[in-house]
N, C-alpha and C positions, 0 to 999 in steps of 0.2 A: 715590576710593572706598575704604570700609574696610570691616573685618566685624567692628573693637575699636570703635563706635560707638555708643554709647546716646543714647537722646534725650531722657536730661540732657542732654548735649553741646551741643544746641541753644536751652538755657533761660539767657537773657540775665541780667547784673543788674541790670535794671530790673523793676519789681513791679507787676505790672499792675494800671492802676489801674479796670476794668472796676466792676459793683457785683457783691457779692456773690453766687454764683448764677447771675450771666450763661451763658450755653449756651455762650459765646466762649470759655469756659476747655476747656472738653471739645474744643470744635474744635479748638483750638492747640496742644493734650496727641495729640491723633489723630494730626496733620497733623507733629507733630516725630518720633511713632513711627515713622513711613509713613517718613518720611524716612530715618530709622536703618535702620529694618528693610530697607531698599531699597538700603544700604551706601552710602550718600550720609553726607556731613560738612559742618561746616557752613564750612568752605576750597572744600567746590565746589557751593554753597547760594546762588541768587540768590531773595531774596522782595520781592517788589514788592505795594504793598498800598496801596489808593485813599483815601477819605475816610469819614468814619463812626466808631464803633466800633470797627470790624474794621481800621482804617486802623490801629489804636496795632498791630499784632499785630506786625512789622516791627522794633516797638523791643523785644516783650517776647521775641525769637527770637534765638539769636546765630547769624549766619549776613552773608551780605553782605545787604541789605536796601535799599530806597528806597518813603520813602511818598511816592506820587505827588498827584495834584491828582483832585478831585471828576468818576469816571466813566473818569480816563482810565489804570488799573493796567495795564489788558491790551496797547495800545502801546508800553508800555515795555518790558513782560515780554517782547512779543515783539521787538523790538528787542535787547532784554541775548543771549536765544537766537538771532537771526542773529550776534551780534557775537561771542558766543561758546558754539558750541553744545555744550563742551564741560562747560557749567553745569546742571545740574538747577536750572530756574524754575519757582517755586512765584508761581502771584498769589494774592490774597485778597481779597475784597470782602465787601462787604453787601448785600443787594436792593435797598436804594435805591441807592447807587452801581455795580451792574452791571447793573441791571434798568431804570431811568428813566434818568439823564442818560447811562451808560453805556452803554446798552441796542444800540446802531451799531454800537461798538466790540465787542461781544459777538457779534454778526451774522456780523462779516467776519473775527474772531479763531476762533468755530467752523468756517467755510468755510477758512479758509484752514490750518489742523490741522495746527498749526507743535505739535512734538512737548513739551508742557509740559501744566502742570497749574493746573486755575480752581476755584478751592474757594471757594465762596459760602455767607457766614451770613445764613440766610435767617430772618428773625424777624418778617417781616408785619408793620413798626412801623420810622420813622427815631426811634433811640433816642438818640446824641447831641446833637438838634434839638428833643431834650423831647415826642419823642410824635406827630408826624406821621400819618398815614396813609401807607405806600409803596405801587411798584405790586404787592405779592402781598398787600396787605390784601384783609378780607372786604370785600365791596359794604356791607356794611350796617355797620362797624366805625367804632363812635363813636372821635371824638379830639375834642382842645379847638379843633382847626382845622375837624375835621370831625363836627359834631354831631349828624349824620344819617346819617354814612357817606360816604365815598366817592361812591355811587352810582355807580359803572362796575364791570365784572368783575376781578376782580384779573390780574395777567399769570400765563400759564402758564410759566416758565420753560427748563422739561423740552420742551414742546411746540414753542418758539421756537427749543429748541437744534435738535430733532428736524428742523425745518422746513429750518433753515440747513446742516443734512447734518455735524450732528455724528457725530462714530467712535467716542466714548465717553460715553454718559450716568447716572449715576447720583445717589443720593441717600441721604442716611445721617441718621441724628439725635444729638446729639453728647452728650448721656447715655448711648448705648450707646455705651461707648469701646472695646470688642473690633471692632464689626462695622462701626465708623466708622476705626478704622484698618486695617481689611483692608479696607474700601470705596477709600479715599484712596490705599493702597498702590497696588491695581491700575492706579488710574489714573495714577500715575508711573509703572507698568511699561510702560502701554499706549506702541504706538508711533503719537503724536501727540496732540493737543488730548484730554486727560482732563477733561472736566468732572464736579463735585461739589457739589452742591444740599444743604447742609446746614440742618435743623431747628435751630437754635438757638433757645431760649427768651429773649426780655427780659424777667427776672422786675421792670421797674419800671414800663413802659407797657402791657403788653399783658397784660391777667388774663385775655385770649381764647383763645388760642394759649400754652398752659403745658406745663410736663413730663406733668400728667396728663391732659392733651386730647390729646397727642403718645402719650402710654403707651395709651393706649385706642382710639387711630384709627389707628397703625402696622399695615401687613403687611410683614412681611421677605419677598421676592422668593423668598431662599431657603429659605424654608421652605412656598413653593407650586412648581404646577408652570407655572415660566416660563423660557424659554430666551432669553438678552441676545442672541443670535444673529440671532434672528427678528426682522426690522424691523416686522412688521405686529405681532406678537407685544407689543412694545415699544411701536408707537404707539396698542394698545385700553390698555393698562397707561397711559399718558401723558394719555390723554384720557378716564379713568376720573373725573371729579370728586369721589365721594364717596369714595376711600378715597384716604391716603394711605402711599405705597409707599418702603419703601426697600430699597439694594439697588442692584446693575447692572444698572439697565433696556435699555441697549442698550450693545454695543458688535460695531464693524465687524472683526472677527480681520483682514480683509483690507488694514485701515487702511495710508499712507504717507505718512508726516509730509512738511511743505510744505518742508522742507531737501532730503530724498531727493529727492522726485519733481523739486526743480529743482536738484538737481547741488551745494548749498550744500556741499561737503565741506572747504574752508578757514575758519578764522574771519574772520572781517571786520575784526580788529580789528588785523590783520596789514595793514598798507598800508606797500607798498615805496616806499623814495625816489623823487623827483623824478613829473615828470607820466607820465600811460601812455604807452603806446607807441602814436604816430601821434596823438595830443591834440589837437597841431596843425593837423593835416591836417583834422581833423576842425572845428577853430574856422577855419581859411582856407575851407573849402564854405560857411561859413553869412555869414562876416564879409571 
């Protein structure tokens, strides 16, 4: 940990190759601040980040990193933090890789509220796949696969974390780089599974979902009267369909990360020589 930390620090020399405009640049500008400002470096910076777009974010970040495979960021991440939980693990996805084929792993990584953080660019569109429909497109949201729309509801994200007894839920839009990096902060402070739904624009597929459909349909949480306290408070806010909220919509003060509550206080990545003790004993009962 340091407090001589800027988040240049964290900006790799690889040039992200995103398109111009993408909403990814804003998230990854937040999420390196969040980082800094949190007196984290990028010596004890583990980023794990899936497939998609959001998956390049890993090379454009200088810090320890691994792009993973299509859906599966968050068993890794959680993996890197039992092995060493001496690491601040950031993951990163997209909506299609944490919401569809990842979607399991998202379920039993918020129940299980292993003390790290899940920042998701959520842009209603698979954008390295030239334009898909994902699961948070509209029902009715033309593509060239889907020329009619989807026709199912999109996934509620927020509502799914809410369901699986997430301890931190929020949501930020990544044009506002002040309120999206003190969104992202909290949830590394929080203690346990911080999740972060972020509005990012794909300004090449989606002319639906843009910075000014974003800029005129946002309410910032705080600037109403909402307490992230209140769970019933959090789940009218969640299951509000027409407005879209950003902001700490819930978080549990009472949260205990899944290290705590099971005694996890050595790393795992400490393994003393030879076998355990009584190993044997334990393979002559069965064998």
């Amino acid at each position: 940990m340091s407090s001589d930390v800027r988040f240049t620090d964290f900006k790799s020399d690889k040039q992200p190759t995103w398109c111009p405009g993408c909403g990814d640049f804003g998230t990854m500008n937040g999420m390196m601040k969040a980082l800094a400002e949190t007196g984290n470096d990028p010596d004890n910076t583990f980023v794990v980040a899936g497939i998609g777009c959001s998956g390049k974010i890993g090379t454009y970040m200088h810090s320890y990193a691994l792009h993973g495979v299509h859906g599966r960021a968050l068993p890794v991440g959680i993996g890197v933090k039992m092995a060493n939980p001496e690491l601040e693990v950031m993951v990163a996805g997209g909506d299609g890789d944490g919401y569809s084929i990842g979607a399991g792993h998202f379920v039993h990584a918020v129940r299980r509220n292993v003390d790290m953080s899940y920042v998701v660019m959520d842009n209603r569109i698979y954008g390295l796949t030239k334009g898909q429909a994902s699961p948070t497109s509209r029902e009715d949201f033309e593509t060239a696969t889907t020329p009619e729309g989807p026709k199912q509801p999109p996934v509620n994200p927020l509502a799914l974390a809410l369901a699986s007894g997430a301890t931190f839920i929020a949501q930020t839009f990544s044009s506002d780089s002040q309120r999206h990096t003190e969104v992202v902060r909290k949830a590394i402070e929080h203690d346990g599974f911080g999740f972060v739904n972020v509005y990012s624009p794909c300004v090449t597929f989606n002319d639906v979902d843009t910075y000014d459909y974003w800029r005129d349909s946002i309410v910032d949480l705080s600037e109403v009267d909402h307490d992230p306290t209140d769970y019933e408070a959090a789940q009218e806010r969640i299951m509000t369909g027409d407005r879209e909220h950003i902001g700490v919509i819930y978080q549990d003060e009472g949260s205990v990360p899944f290290e705590e509550r099971e005694g996890l206080e050595d790393p795992m990545y400490e393994i003393p020589d030879g076998a355990p003790e009584d190993a044997m004993d334990l393979v002559r009962e069965f064998y």
